[in-house]
Backbone as ProteinMPNN parsed JSONL, in Angstrom:
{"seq_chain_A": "XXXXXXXXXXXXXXXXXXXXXXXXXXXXXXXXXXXXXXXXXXXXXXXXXXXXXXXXXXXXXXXXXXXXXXXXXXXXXXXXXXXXXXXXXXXXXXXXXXXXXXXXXXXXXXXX", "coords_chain_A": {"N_chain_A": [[0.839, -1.178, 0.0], [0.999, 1.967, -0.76], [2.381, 4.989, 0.355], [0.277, 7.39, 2.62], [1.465, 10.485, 1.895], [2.802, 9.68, -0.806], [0.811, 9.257, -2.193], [-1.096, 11.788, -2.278], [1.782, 13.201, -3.261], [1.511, 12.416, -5.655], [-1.324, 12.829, -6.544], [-1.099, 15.181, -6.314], [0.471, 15.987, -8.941], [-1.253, 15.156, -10.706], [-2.794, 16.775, -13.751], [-5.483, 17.534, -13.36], [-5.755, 18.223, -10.863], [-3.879, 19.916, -10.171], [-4.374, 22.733, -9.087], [-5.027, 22.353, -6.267], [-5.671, 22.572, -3.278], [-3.624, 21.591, -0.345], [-5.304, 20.75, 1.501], [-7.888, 20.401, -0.165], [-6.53, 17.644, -1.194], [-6.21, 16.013, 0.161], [-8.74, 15.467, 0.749], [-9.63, 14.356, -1.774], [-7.785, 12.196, -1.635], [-9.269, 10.779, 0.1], [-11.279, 10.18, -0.832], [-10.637, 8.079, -2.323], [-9.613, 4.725, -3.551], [-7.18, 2.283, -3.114], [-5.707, 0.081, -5.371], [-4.773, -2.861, -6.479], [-3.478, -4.043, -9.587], [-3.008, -6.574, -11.78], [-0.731, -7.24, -14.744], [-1.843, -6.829, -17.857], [-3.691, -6.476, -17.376], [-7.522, -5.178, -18.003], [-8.182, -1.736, -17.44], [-10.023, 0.163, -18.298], [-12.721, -0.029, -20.5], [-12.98, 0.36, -23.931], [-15.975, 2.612, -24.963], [-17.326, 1.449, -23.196], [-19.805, 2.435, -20.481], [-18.452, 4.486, -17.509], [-17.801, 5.263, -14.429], [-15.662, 6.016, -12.82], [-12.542, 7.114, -12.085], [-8.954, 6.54, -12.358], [-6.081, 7.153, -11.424], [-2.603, 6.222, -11.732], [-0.121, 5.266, -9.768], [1.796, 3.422, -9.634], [3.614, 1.544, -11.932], [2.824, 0.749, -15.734], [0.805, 1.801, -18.407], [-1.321, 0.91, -21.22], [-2.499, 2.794, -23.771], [-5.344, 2.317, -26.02], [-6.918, 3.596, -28.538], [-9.973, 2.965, -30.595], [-8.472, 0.579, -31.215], [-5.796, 1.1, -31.94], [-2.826, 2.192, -30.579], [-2.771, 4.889, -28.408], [-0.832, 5.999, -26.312], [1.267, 5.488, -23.804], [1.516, 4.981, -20.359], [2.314, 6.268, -16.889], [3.138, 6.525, -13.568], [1.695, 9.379, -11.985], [-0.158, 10.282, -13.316], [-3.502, 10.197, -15.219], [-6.199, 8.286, -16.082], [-9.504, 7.747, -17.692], [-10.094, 9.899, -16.282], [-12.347, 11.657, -17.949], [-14.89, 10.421, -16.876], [-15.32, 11.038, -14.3], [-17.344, 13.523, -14.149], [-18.903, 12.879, -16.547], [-21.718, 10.707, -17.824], [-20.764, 9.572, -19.754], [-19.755, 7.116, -22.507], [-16.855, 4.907, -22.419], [-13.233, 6.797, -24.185], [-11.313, 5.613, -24.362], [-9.791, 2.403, -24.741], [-7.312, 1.06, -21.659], [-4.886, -0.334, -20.515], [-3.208, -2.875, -18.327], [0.368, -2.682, -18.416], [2.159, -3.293, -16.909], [2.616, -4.761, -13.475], [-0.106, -2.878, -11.492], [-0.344, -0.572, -9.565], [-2.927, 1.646, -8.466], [-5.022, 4.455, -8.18], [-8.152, 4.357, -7.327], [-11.381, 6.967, -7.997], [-14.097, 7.021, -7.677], [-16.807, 8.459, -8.952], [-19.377, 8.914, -7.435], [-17.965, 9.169, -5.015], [-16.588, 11.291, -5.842], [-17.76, 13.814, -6.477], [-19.332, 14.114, -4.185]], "CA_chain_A": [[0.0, 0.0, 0.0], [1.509, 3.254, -0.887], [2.249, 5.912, 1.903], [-0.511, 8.806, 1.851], [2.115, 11.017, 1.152], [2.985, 9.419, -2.568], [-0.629, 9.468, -2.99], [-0.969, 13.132, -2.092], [2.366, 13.728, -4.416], [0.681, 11.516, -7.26], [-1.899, 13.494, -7.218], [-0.989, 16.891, -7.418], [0.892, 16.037, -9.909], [-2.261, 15.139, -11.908], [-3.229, 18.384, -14.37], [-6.732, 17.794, -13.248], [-6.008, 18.573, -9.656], [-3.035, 20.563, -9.875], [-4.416, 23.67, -8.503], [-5.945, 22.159, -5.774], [-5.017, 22.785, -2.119], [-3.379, 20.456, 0.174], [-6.272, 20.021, 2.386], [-8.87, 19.517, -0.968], [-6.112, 16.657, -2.03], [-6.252, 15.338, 1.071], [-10.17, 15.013, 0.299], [-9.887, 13.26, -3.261], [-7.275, 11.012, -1.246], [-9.747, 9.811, 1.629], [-12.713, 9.16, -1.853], [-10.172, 7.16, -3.35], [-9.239, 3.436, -3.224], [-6.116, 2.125, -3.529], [-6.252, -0.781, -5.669], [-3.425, -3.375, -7.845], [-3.646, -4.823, -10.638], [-2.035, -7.303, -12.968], [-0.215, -7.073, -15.979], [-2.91, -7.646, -18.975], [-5.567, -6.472, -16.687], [-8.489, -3.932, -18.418], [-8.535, -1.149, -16.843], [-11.31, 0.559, -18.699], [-12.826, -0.688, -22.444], [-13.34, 1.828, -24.975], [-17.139, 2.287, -25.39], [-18.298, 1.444, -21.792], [-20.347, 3.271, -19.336], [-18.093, 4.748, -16.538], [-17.888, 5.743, -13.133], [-14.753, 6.234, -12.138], [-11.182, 7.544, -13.072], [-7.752, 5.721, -12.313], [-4.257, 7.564, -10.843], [-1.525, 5.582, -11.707], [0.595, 5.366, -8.898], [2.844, 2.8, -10.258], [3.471, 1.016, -13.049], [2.489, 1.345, -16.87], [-0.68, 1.661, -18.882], [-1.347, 1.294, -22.637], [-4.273, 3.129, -23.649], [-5.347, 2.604, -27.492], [-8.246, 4.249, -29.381], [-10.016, 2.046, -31.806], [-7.618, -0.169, -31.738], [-4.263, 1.939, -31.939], [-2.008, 2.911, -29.492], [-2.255, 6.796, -28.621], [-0.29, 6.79, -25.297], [1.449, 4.589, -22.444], [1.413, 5.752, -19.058], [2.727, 6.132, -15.834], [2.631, 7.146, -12.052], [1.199, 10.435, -11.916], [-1.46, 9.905, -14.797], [-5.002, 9.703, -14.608], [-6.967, 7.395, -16.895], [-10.58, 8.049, -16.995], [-10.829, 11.299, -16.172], [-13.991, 11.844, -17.928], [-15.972, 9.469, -16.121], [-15.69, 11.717, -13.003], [-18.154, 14.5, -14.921], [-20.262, 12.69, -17.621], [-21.63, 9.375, -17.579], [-20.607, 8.762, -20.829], [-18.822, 6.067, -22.839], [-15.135, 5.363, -22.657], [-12.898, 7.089, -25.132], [-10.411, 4.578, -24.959], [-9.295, 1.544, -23.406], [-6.756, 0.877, -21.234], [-4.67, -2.416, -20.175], [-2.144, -2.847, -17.875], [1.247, -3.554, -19.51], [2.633, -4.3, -15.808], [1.792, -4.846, -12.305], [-0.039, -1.397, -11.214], [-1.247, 0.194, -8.078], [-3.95, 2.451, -8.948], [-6.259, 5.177, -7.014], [-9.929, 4.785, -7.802], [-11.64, 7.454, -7.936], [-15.551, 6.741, -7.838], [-17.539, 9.633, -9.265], [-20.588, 9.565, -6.824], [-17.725, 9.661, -3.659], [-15.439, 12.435, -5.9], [-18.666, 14.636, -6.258], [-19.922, 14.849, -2.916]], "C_chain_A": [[0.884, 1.242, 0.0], [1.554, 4.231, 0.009], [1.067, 7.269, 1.378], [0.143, 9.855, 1.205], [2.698, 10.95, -0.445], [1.601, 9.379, -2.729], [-0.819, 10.845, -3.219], [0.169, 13.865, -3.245], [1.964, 13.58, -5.956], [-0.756, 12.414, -7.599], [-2.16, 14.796, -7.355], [-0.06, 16.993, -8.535], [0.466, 15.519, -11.69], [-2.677, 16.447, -12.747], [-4.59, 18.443, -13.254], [-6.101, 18.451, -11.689], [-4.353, 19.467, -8.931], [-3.256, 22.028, -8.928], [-5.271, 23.32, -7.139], [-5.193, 22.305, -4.284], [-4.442, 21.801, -1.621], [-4.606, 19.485, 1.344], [-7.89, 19.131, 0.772], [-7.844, 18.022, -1.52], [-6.14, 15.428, -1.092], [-7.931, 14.531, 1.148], [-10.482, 13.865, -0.659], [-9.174, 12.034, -2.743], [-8.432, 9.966, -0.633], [-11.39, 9.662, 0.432], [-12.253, 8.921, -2.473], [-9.961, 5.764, -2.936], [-8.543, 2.92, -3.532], [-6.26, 0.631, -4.203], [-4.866, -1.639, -6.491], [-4.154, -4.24, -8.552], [-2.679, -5.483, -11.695], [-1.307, -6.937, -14.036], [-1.249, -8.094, -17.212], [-4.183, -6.893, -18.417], [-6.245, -5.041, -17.343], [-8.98, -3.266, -17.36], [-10.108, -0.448, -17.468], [-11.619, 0.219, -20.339], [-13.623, 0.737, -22.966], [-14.827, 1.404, -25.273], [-18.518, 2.397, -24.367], [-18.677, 2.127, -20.951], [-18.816, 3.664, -18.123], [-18.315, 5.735, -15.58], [-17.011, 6.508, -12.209], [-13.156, 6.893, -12.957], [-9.852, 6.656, -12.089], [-6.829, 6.781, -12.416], [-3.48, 6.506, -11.073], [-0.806, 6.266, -10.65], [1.533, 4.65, -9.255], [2.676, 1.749, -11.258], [2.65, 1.471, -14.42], [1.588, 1.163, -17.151], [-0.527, 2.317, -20.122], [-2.315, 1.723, -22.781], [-4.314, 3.078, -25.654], [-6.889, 3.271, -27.102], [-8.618, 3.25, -30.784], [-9.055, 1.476, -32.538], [-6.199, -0.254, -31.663], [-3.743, 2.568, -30.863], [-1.907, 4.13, -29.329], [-1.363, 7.04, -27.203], [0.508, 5.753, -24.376], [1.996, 5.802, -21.22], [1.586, 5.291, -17.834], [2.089, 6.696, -14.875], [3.008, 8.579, -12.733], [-0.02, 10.934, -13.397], [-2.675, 9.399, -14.235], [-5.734, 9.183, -15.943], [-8.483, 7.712, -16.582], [-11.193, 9.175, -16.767], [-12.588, 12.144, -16.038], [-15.032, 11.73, -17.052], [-16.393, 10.465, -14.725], [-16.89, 13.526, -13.27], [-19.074, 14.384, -15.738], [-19.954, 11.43, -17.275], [-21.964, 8.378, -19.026], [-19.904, 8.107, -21.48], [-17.168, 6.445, -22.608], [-15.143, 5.956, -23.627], [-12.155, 6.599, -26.123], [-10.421, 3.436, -24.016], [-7.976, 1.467, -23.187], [-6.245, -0.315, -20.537], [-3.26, -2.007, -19.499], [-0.595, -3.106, -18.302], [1.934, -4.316, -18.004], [2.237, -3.824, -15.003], [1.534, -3.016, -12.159], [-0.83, -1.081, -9.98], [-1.346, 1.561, -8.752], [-4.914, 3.312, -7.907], [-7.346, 5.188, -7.657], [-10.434, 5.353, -7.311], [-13.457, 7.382, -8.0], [-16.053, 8.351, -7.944], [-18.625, 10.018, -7.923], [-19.707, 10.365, -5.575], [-16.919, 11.0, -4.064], [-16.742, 13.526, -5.653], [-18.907, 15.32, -4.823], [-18.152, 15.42, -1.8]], "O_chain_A": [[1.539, 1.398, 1.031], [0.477, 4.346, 0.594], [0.99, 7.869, 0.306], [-0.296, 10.274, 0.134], [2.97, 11.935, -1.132], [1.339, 9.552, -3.919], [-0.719, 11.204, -4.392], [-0.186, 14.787, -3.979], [2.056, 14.281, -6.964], [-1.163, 12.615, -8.744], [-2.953, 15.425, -8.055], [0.163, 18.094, -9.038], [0.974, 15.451, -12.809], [-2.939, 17.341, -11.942], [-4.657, 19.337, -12.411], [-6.172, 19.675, -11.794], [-3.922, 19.571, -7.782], [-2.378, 22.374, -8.138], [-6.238, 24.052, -6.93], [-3.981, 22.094, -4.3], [-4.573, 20.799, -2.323], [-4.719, 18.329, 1.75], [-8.488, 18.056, 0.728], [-8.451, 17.276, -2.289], [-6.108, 14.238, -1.404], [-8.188, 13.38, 1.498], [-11.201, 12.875, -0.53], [-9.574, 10.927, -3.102], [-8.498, 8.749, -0.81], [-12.419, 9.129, 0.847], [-12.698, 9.153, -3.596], [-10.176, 5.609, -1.734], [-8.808, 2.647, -4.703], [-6.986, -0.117, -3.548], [-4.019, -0.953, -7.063], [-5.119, -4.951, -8.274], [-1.764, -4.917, -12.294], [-1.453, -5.718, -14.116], [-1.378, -9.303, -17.402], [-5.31, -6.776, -18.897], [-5.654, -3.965, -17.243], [-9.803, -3.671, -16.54], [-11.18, -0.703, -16.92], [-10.753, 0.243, -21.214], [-14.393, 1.616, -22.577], [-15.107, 0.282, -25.696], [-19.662, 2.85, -24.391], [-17.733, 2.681, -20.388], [-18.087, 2.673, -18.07], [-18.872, 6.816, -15.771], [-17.279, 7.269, -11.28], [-12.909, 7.025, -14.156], [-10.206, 6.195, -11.004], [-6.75, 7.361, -13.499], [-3.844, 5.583, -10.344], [-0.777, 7.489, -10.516], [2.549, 5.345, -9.242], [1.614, 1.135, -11.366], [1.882, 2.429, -14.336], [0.985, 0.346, -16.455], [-0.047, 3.417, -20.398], [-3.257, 1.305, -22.107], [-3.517, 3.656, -26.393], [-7.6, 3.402, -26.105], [-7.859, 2.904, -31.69], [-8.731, 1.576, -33.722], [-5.512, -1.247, -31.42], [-4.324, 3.494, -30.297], [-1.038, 4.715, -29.977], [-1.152, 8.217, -26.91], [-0.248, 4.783, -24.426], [2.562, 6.895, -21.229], [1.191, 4.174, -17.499], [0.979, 7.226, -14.921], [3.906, 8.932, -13.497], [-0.336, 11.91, -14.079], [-2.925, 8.622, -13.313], [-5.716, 9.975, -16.885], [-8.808, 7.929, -15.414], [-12.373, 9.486, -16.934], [-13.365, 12.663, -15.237], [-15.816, 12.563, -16.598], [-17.526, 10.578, -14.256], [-16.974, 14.416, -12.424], [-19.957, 15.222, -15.922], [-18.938, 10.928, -16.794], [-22.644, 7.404, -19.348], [-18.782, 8.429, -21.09], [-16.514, 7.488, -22.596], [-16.171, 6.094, -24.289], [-12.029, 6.672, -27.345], [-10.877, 3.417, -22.873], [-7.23, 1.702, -24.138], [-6.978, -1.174, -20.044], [-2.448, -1.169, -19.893], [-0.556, -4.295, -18.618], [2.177, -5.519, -17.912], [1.599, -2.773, -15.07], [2.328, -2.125, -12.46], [-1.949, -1.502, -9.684], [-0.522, 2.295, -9.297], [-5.459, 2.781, -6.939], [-7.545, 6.004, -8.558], [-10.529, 5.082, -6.114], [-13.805, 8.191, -8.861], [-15.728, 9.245, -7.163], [-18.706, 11.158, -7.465], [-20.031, 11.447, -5.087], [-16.551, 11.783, -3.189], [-16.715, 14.107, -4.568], [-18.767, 16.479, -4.432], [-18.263, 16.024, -0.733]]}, "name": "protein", "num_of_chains": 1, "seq": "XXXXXXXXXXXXXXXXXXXXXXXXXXXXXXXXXXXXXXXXXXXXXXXXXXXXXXXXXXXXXXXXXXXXXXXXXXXXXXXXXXXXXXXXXXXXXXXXXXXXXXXXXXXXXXXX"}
């Protein structure tokens, strides 16, 4: 499990929440969930309803677009994004390329 502090650095060093105080980051920390995952494992499929957004905290993440590779990604990256604002389809999907500890972000708990 990651110390709160690399969570807290991980995610002000997201754009989305760059301007954000230390006490609101401390907020998005305590409605997140720290989570790992495999190498191979779908993080989100291009197409599908979502809920939530994904911090990389460690390890990589391929993300294609119909099909094609537009990005791989590391700690301090947020996957998802969207999802925390509309509750509409992916844009892309995303797959683990190796092991990753991840912050989930659930929309209903980032909202309130």
């Amino acid at each position: 499990m990651a110390s709160k502090k690399l969570q807290l650095d991980t995610l002000r060093s997201v754009a989305l929440f760059s301007g954000c105080t230390n006490k609101e980051l401390e907020k998005v920390a305590r409605a997140s969930d720290e989570i790992t995952m495999t190498a191979g494992t779908l993080i989100v499929d291009q197409g599908q309803t979502g809920r939530e957004a994904f911090v990389i905290l460690d390890g990589e993440v391929t993300v294609k677009r119909n099909g094609r590779k537009v990005a791989t990604l590391g700690p301090g990256n947020i996957v998802g994004e969207l999802s925390l604002l509309d509750h509409g389809p992916r844009t892309a999907t995303a797959v683990c390329d190796t092991a990753c500890t991840l912050l989930v972000i659930d929309q209903r708990r980032f909202l309130s």
